[in-house]
C-alpha positions as CSV (number, residue, x, y, z in Angstrom):
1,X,51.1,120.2,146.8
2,X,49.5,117.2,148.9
3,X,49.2,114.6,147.8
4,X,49.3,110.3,149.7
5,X,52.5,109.0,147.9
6,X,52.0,105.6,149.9
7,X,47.9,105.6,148.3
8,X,50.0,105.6,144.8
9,X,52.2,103.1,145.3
10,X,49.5,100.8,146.9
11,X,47.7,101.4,143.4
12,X,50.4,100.5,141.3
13,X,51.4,97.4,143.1
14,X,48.3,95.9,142.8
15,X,47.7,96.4,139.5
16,X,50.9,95.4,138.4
17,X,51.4,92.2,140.4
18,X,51.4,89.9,137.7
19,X,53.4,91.7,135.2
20,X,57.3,90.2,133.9
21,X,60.4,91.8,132.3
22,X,62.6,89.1,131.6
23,X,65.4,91.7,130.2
24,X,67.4,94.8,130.4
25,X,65.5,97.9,128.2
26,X,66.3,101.5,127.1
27,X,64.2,103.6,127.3
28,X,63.8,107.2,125.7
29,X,60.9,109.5,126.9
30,X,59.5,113.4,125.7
31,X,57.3,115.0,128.9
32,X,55.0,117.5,128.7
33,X,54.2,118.7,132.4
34,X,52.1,121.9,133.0
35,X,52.2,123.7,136.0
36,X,50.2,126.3,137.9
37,X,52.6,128.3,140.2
38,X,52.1,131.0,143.0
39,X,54.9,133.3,144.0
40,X,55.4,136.0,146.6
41,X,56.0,139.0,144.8
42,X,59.5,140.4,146.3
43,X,60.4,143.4,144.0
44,X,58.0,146.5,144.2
45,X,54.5,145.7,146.5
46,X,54.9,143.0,148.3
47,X,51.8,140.4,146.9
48,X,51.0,137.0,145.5
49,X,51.2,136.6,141.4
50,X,50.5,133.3,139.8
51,X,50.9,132.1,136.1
52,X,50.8,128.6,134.4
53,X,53.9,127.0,132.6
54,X,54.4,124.2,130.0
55,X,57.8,122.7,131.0
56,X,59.3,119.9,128.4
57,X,62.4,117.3,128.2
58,X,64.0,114.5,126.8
59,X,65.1,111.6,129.1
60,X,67.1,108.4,128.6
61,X,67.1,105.4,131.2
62,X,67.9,102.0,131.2
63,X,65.4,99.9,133.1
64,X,67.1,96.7,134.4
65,X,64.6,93.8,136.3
66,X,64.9,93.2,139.6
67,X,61.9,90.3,139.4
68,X,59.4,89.0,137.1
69,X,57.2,92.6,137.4
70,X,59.8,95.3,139.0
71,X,62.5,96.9,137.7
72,X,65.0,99.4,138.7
73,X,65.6,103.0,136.5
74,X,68.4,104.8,136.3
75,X,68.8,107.5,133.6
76,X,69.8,111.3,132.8
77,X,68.1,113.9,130.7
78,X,67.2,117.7,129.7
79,X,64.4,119.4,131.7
80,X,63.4,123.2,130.8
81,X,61.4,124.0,133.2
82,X,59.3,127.2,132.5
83,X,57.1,129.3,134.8
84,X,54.6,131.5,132.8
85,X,54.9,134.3,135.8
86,X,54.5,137.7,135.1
87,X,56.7,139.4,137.9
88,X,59.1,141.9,138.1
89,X,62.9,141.1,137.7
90,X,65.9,142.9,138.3
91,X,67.1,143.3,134.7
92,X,71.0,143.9,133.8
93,X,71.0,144.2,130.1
94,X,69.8,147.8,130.3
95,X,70.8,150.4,132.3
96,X,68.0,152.9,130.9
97,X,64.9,151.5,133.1
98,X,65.4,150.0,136.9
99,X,62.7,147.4,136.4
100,X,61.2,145.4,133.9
101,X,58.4,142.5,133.9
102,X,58.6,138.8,132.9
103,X,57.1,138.0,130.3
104,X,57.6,134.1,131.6
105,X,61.1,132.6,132.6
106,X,62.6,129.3,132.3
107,X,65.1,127.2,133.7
108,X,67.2,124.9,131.4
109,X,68.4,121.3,133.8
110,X,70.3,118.7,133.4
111,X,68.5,115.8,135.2
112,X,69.5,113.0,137.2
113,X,67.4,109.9,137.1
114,X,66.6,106.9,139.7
115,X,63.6,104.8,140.7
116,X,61.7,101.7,140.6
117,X,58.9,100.3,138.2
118,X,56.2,97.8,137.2
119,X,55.2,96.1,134.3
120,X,52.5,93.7,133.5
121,X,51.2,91.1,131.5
122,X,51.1,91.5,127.9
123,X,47.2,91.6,126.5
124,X,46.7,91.8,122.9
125,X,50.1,93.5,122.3
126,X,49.6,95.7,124.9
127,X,51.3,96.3,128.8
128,X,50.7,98.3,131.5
129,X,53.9,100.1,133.5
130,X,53.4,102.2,136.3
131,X,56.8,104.0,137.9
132,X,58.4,106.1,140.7
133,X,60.9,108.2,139.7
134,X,63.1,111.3,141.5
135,X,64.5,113.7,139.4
136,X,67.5,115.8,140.1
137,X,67.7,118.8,138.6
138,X,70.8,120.8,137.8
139,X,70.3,124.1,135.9
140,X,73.0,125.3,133.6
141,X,70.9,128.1,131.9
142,X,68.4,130.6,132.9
143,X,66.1,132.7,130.8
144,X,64.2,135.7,131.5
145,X,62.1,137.4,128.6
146,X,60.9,140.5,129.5
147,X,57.5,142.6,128.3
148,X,59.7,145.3,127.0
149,X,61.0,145.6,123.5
150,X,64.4,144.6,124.6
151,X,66.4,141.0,124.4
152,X,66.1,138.6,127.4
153,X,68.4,138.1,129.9
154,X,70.4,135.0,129.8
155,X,72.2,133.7,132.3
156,X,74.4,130.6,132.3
157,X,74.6,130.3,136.0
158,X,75.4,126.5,137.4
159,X,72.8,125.8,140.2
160,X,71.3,123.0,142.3
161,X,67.8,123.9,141.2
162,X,65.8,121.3,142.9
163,X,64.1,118.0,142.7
164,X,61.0,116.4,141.8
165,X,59.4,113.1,142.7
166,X,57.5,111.7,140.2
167,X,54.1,109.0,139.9
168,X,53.6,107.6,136.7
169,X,51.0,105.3,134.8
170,X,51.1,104.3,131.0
171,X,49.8,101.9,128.0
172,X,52.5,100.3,126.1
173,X,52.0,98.9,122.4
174,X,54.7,96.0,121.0
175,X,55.6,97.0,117.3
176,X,58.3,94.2,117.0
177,X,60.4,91.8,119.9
178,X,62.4,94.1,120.6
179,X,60.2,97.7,120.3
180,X,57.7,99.2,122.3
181,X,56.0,102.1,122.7
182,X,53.9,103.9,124.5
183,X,52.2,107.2,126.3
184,X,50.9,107.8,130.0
185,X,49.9,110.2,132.3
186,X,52.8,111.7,134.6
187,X,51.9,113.6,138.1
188,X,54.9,115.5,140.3
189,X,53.8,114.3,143.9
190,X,56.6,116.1,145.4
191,X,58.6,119.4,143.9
192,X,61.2,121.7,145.7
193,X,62.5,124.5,143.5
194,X,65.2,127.1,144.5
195,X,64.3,130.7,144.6
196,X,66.2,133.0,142.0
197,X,68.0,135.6,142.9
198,X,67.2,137.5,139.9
199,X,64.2,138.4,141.7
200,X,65.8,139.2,144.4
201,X,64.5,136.2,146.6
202,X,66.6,134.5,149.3
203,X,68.0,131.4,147.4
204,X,68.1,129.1,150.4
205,X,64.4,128.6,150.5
206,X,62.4,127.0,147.9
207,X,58.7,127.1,146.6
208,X,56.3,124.3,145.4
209,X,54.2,124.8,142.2
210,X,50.4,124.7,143.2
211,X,49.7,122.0,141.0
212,X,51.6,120.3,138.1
213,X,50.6,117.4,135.7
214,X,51.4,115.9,132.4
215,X,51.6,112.9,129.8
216,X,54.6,111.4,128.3
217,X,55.7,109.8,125.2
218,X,58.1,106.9,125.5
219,X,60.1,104.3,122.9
220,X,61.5,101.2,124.7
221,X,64.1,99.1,123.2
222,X,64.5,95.6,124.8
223,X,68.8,94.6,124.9
């Protein structure tokens, strides 16, 4: 995924210059990122399978200003990354069959959360914020649904799944002095995922979906 990170953050300056936060915030947020991903097919004929994914989360940060219009981010959250891949897998729940096919798999992360941000003035009620964050992802459980009548496999595995870099832009609306809230567009510049064993991949290289996007809803609660 290409994309000129330095271009962004021009954008967002700019636009934000004149923007002030005068006080330490929390901030709660729900995103919805979909994701088109190609993988090398390992298991079986060697070829390239590609499928798109909805991933979700909940994330809570606390946004403390560094100046009138930037302020630093620090937070943690739940990521469940999902990749909607049809692909073979190297199932262990049945002996009966030596392979079955995805019908989609997930990841379920802990996050780690640090970055910087912008807000500006307030117009009618409304402000603009535009952030950079990087995500660290840990993965605590793994799920792989398969297209035969049988369960999934779950797997509860602690792994250093990846990391993400994140670009975001969003409108904000005051309800009261101390609540905000607000929605935005969210765009994963950079992403490094960890190959899976599972399907039998080597687990110290990673991939990169081919493109990934999404919006995000947020509450703000000024201290």
């Amino acid at each position: 995924m290409k994309c000129n990170v330095s271009a962004i953050v021009c954008v967002l300056i700019s636009v934000c210059a004149e923007g002030q936060l005068t006080s330490d915030r929390i901030s709660i947020a729900i995103p919805v990122i979909w994701n088109n991903t190609t993988i090398t097919n390992v298991i079986g004929p060697r070829r390239q399978i590609s499928g798109n994914g909805i991933s979700t989360g909940l994330e809570i940060s606390y946004n403390h200003p560094v100046s009138k219009d930037l302020f630093a981010i620090g937070g943690i959250g739940y990521f469940n990354q999902v990749f909607g891949i049809n692909r073979p897998v190297d199932y262990s729940v049945s002996i009966y069959q030596p392979f079955y096919t995805t019908s989609g798999y997930s990841y379920q992360c802990i996050e780690l959360i640090a970055g910087l941000g912008y807000q500006g003035k307030t117009h009618g009620g409304y402000f603009f914020t535009g952030d950079i964050t990087y995500h660290y992802l840990h993965s605590i459980r793994q799920k792989y649904p398969v297209k035969n009548p049988e369960p999934p496999q779950i797997n509860r595995k602690s792994i250093s799944f990846g990391h993400m870099l994140d670009v975001s832009t969003g409108i904000n609306r005051i309800v009261s002095s101390k609540v905000s809230v607000g929605c935005g567009l969210v765009v994963p510049v950079i992403m490094r995922l960890r190959k899976d064993a599972i399907f039998e991949e080597n687990t110290k290289e990673s991939y990169t979906p081919s493109i990934a996007v999404g919006l995000t809803l947020s509450l703000h609660y000024r201290l």
